[in-house]
C-alpha beads as a LAMMPS data file, in Angstrom:
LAMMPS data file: protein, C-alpha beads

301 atoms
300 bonds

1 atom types
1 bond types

-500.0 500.0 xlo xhi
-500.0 500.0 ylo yhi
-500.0 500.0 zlo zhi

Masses

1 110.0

Atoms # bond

1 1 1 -171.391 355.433 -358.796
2 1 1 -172.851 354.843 -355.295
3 1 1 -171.127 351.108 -355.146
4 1 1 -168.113 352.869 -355.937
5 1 1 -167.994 355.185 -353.284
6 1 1 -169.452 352.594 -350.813
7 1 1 -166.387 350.390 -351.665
8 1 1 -163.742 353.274 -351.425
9 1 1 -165.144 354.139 -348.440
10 1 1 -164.788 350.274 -347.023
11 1 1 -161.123 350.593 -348.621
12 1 1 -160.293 353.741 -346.623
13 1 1 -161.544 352.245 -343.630
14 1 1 -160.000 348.984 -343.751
15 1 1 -156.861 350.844 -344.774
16 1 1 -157.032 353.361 -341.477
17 1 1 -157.663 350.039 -339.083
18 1 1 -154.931 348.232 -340.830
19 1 1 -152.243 351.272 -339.795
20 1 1 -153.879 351.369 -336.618
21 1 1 -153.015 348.959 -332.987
22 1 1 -155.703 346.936 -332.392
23 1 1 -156.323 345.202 -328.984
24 1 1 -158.851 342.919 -328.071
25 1 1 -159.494 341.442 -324.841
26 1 1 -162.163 338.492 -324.328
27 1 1 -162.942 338.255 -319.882
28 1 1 -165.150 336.290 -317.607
29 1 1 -165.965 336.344 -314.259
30 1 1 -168.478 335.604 -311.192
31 1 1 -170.034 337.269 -308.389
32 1 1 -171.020 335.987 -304.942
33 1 1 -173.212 337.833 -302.860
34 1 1 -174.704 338.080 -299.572
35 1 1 -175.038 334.772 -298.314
36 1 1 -177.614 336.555 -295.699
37 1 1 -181.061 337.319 -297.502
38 1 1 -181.990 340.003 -295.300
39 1 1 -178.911 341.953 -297.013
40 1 1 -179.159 340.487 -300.497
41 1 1 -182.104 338.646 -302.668
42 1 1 -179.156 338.091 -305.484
43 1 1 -177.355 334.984 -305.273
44 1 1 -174.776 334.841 -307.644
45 1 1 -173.684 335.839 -311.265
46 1 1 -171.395 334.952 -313.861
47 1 1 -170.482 337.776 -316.549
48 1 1 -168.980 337.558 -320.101
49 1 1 -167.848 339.722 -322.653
50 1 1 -165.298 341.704 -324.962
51 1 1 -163.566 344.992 -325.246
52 1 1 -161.762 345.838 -328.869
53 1 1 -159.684 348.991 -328.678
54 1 1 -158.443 350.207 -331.825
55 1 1 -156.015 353.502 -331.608
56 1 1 -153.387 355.446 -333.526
57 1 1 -151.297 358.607 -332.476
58 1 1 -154.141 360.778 -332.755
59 1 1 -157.097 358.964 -331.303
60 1 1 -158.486 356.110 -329.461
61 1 1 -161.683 354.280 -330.219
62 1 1 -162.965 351.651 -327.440
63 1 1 -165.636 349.278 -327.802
64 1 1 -167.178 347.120 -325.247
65 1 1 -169.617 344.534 -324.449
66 1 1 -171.048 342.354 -321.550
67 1 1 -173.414 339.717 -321.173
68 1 1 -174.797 338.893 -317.102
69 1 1 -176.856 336.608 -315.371
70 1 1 -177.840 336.787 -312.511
71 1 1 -179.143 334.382 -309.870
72 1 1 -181.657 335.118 -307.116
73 1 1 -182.017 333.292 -304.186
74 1 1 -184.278 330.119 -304.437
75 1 1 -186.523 330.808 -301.874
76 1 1 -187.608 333.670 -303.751
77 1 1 -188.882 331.843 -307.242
78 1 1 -187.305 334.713 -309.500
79 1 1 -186.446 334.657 -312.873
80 1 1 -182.724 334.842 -313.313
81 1 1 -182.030 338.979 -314.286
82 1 1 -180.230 338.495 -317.763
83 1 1 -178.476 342.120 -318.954
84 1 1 -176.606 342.912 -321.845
85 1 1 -173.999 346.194 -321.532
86 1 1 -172.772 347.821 -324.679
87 1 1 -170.407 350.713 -324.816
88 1 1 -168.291 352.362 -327.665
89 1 1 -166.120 355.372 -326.807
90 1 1 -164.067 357.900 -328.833
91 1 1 -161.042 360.146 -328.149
92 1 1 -159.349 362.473 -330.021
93 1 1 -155.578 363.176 -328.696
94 1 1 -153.826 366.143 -329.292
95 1 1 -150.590 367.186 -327.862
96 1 1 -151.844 368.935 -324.700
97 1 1 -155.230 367.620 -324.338
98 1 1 -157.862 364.584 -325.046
99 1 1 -161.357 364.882 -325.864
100 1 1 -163.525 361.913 -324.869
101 1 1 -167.180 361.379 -326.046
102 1 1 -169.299 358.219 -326.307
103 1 1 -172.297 356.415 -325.187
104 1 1 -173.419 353.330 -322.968
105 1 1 -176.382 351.440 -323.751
106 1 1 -177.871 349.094 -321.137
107 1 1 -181.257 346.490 -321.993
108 1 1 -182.305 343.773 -318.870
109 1 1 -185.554 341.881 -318.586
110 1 1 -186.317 342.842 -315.188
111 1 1 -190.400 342.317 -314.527
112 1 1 -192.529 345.164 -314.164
113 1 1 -194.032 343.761 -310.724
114 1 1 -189.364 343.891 -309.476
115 1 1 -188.527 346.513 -312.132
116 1 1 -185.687 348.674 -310.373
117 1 1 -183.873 351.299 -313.421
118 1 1 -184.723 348.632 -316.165
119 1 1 -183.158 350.074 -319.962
120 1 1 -180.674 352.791 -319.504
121 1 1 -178.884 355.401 -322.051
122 1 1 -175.803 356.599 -320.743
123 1 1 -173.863 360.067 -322.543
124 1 1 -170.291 360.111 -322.076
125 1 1 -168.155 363.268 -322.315
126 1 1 -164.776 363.994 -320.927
127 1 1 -161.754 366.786 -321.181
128 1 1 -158.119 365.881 -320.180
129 1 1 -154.892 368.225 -319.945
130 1 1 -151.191 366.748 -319.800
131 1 1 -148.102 367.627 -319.142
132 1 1 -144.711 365.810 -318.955
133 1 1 -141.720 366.507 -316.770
134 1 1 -138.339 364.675 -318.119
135 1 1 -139.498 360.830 -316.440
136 1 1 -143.506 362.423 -314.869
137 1 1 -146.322 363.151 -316.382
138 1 1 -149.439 365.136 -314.824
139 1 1 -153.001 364.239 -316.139
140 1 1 -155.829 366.101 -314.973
141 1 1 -159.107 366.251 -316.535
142 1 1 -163.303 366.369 -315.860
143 1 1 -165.694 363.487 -317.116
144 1 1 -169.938 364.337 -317.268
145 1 1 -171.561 361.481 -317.072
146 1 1 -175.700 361.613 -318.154
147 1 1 -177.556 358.538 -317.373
148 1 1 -181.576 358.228 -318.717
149 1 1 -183.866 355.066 -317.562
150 1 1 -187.246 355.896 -319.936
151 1 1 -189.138 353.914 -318.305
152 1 1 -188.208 353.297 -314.644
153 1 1 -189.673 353.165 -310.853
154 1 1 -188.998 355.817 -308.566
155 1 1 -187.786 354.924 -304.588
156 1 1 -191.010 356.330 -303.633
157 1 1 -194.044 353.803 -305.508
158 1 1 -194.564 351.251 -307.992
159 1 1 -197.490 352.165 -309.233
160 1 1 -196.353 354.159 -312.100
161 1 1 -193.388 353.917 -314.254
162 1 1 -191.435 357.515 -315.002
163 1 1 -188.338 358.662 -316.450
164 1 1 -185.376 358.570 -314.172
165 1 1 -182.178 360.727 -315.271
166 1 1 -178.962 361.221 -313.404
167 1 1 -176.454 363.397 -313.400
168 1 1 -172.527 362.587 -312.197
169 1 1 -169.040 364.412 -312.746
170 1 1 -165.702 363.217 -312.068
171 1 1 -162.727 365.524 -311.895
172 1 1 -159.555 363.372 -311.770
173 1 1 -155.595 363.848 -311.550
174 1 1 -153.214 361.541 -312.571
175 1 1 -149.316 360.964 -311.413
176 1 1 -146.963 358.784 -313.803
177 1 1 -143.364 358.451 -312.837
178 1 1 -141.027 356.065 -314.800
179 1 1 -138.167 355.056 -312.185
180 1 1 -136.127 353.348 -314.616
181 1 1 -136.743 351.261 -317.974
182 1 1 -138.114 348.211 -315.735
183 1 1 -140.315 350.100 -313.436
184 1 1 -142.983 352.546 -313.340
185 1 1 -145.786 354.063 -311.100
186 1 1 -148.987 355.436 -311.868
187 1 1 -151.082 356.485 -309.081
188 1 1 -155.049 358.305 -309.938
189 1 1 -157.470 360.112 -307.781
190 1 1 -160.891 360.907 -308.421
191 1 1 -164.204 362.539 -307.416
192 1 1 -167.455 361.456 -308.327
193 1 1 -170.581 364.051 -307.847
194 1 1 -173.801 362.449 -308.891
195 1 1 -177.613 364.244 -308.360
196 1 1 -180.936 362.807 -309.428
197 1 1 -183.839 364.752 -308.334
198 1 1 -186.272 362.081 -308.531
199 1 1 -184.398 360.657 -305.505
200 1 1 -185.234 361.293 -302.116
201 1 1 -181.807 361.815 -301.281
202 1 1 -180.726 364.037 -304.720
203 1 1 -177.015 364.169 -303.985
204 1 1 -174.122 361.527 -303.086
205 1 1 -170.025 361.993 -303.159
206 1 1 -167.692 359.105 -303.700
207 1 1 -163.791 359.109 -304.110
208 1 1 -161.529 356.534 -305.764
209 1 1 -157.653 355.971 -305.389
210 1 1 -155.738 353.758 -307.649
211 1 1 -152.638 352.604 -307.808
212 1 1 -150.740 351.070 -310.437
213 1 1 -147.284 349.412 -310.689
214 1 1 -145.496 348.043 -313.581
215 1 1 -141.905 346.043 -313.684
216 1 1 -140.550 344.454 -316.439
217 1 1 -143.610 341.963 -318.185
218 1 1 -145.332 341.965 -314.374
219 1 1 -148.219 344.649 -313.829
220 1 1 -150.489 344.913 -310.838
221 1 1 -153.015 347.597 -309.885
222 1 1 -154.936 348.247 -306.469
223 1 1 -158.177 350.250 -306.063
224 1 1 -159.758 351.612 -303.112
225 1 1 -163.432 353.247 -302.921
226 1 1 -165.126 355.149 -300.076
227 1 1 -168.437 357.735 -299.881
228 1 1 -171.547 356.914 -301.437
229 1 1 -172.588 355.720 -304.782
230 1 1 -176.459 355.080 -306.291
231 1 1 -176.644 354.489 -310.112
232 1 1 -173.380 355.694 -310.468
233 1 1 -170.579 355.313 -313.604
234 1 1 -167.431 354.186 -313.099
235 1 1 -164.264 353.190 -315.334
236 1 1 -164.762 355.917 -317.851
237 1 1 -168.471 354.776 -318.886
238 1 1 -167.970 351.291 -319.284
239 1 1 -169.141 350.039 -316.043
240 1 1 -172.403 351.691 -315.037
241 1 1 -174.654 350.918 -311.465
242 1 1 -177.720 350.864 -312.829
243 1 1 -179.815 349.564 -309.477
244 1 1 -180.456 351.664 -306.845
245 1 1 -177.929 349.864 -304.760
246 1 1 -176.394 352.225 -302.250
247 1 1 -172.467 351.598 -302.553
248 1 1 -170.192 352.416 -299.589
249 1 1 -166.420 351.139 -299.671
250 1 1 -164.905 348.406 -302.330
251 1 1 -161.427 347.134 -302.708
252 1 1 -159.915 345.648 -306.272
253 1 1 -156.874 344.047 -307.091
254 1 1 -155.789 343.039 -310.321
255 1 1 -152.261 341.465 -311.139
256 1 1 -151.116 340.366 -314.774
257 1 1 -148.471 338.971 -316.634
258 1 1 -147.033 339.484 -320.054
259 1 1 -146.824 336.574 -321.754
260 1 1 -144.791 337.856 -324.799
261 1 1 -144.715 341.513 -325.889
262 1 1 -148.179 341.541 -327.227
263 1 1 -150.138 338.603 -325.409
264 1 1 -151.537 339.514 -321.865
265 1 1 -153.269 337.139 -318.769
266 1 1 -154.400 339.314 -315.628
267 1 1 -156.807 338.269 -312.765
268 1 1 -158.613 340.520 -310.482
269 1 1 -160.352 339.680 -307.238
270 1 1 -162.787 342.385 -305.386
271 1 1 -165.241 342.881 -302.734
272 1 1 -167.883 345.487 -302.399
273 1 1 -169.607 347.044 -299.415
274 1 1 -173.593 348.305 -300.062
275 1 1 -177.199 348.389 -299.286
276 1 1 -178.970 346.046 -301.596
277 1 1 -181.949 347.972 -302.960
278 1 1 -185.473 345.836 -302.700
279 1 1 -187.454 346.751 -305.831
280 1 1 -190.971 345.514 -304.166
281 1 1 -190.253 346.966 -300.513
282 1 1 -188.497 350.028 -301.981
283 1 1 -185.921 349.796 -299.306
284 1 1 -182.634 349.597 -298.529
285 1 1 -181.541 346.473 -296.723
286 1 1 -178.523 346.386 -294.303
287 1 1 -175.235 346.411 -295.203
288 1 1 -173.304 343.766 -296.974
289 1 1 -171.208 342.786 -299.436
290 1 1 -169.949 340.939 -302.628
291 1 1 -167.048 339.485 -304.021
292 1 1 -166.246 339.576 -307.756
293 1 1 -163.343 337.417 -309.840
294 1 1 -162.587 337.732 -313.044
295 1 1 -160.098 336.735 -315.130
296 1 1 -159.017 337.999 -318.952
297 1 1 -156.844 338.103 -322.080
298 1 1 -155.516 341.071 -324.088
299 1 1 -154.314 340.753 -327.198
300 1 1 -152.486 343.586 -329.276
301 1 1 -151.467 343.404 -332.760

Bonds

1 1 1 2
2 1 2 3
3 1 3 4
4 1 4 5
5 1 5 6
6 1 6 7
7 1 7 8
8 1 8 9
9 1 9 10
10 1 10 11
11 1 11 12
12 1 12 13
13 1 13 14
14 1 14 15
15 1 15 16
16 1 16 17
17 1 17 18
18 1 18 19
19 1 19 20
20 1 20 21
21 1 21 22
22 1 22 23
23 1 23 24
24 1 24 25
25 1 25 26
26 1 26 27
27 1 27 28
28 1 28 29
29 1 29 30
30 1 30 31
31 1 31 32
32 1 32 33
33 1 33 34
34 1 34 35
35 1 35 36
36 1 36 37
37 1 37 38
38 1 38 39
39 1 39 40
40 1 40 41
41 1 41 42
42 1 42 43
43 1 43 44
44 1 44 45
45 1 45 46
46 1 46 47
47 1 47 48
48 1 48 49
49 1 49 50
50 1 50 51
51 1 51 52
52 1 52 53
53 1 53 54
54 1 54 55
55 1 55 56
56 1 56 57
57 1 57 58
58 1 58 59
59 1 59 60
60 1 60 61
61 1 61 62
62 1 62 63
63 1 63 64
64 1 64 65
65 1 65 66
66 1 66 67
67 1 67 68
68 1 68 69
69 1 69 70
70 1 70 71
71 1 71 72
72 1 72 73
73 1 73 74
74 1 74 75
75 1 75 76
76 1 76 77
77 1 77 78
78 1 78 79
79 1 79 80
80 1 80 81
81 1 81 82
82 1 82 83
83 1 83 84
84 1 84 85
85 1 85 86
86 1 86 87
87 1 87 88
88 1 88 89
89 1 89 90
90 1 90 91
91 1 91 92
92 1 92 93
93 1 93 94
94 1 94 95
95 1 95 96
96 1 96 97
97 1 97 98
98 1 98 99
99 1 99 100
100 1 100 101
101 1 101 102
102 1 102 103
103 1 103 104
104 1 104 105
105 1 105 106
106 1 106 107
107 1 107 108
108 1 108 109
109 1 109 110
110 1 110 111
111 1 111 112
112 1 112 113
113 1 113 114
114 1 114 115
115 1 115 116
116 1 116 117
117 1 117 118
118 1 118 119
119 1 119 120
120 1 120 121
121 1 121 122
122 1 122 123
123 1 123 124
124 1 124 125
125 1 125 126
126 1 126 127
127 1 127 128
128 1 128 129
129 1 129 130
130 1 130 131
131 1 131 132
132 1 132 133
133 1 133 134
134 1 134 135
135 1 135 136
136 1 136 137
137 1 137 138
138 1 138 139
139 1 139 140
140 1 140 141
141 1 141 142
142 1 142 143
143 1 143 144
144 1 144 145
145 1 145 146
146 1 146 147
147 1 147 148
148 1 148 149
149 1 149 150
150 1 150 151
151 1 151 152
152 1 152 153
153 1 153 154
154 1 154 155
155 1 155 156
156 1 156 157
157 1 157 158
158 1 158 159
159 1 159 160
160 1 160 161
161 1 161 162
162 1 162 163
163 1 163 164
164 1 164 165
165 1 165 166
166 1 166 167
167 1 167 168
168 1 168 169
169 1 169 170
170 1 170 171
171 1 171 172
172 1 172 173
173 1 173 174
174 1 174 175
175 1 175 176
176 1 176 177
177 1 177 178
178 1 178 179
179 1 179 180
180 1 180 181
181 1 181 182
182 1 182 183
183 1 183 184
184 1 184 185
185 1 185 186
186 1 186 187
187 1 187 188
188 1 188 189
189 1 189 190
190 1 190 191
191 1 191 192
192 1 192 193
193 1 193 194
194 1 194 195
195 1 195 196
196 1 196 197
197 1 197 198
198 1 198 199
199 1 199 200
200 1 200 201
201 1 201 202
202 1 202 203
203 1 203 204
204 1 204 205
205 1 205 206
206 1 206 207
207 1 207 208
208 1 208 209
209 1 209 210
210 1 210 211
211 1 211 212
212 1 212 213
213 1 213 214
214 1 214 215
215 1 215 216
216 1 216 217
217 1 217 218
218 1 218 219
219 1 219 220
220 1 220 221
221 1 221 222
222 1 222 223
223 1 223 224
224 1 224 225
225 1 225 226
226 1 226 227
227 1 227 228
228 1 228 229
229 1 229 230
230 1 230 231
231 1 231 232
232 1 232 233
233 1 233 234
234 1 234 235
235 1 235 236
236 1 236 237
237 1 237 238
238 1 238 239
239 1 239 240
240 1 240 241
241 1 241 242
242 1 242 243
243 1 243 244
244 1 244 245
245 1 245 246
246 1 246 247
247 1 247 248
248 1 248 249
249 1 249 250
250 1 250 251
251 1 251 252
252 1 252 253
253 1 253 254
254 1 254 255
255 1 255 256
256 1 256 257
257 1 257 258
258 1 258 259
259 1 259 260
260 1 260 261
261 1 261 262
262 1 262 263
263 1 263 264
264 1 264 265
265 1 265 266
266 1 266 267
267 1 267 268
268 1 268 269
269 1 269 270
270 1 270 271
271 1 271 272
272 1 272 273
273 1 273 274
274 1 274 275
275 1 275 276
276 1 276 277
277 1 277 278
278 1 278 279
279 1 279 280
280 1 280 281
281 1 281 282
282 1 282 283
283 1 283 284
284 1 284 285
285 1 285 286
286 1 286 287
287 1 287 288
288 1 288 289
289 1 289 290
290 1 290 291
291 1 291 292
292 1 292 293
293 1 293 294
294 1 294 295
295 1 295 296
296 1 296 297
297 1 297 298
298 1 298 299
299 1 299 300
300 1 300 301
């Protein structure tokens, strides 16, 4: 009787992903950094991974993983920082409202003598409202964000490892106007609050502005970041700071192509302004900055 259920329960399942859209979207992509080491020990990285997205009228589920290595400078004889993201996120969609929950789960093998946040649990909530207007809709919504790094150092000494939690929301609103059936517009604002106590400085305030335009098979989207940032979340809950890096400013652009109605090539191309945080020194060097390309493949069927 048990084998029974299990395999009507694998047939109902199956069946529900079957009826469902499926999208999955393999990406890779590098960072430079710094070239000067007084603003950055890292050197370079290249990043890998996969995001599945599997949704019907009703819900959305989104899973996501990425694989990094990072590259310190040689002069510094450091073990390349090797990190492994994993994120799954549910929604359930109603006419006049989403609810979002999920959960981010981050393991590295930094070294206890460099150790920064090191493993990180990240809780994911969030609450939209919509409304449509003939060709506009209005999105506006709140997303909690509760980050927890067990076993951590604090920006005050290294002599002890403690548990490091952080707290960010994001209220957001969110403009889409369809011109015509070739063109439309979405444009987003948001606001990210984020307090840690174990900080010295317990509060910082970001904003983010993006911009998205879509024509015929052609899409293209620009983002813009200003404020501060430390161990912040961004992109919903799958991309999560998890350094004490102090982030400033940071522009993004990303254009892509349709290559038939269901087969999609975009390429993106960033930079990012921050303070590097030193692990050993517990400091925050100078200013400086990054660049990040990455390219990727969606598939929907």
């Amino acid at each position: 009787m048990t084998n029974l259920k299990k395999l009507l329960l694998l047939t109902l399942v199956t069946s529900n992903c079957l009826l469902a859209d499926v999208s999955v979207m393999p990406f890779i992509g590098a960072i430079k950094y710094d070239n000067s080491l007084i603003k950055s020990l890292k050197d370079n990285s290249v990043f890998l991974g996969l995001e599945a997205d599997i949704s019907k009228h009703n819900y959305l589920l989104e899973a996501n993983y990425k694989y990094s290595n990072i590259k310190y400078k040689d002069t510094l004889n450091l073990q390349s920082l090797i990190q492994h993201d994993l994120s799954m996120i549910y929604t359930s969609i109603h006419p006049n409202y989403a609810l979002k929950i999920g959960g981010h789960y981050i393991n590295n093998n930094e070294s206890t003598n460099f150790r920064d946040l090191g493993t990180g649990y990240i809780g994911i909530a969030g609450l939209e409202g919509y409304n449509s207007f003939n060709q506009m809709k209005l999105s506006y919504g709140l997303e909690a964000f509760y980050s927890v790094y067990p076993t951590a150092h604090s920006d005050t000494s290294t002599a002890y490892t403690l548990l490091i939690d952080v707290v960010q929301f994001t209220p957001y609103l969110k403009y889409s106007l369809v011109l015509n059936q070739s063109l439309r517009n979405d444009i987003s604002f948001k606001v990210n609050a984020i307090a840690s106590t174990q900080y010295k400085d317990p509060g910082y305030l970001s904003y983010e502005f993006t911009d998205t335009v879509v024509y015929e098979k052609f899409y293209a989207i620009l983002k813009v970041f200003t404020g501060e940032m430390k161990s912040g979340v961004k992109d919903g809950g799958v991309t999560v700071m998890n350094t004490k890096d102090l982030y400033t400013s940071a522009y993004d652009f990303k254009a892509g192509y349709y290559l038939s109605p269901t087969l999609a090539l975009d390429f993106s191309y960033g930079v990012n302004y921050y303070q590097e945080y030193n692990a050993a020194t517990l400091t925050l060097s100078p200013e400086g900055q990054n660049s990040v390309g990455m390219i990727s493949l969606s598939y929907d069927y």
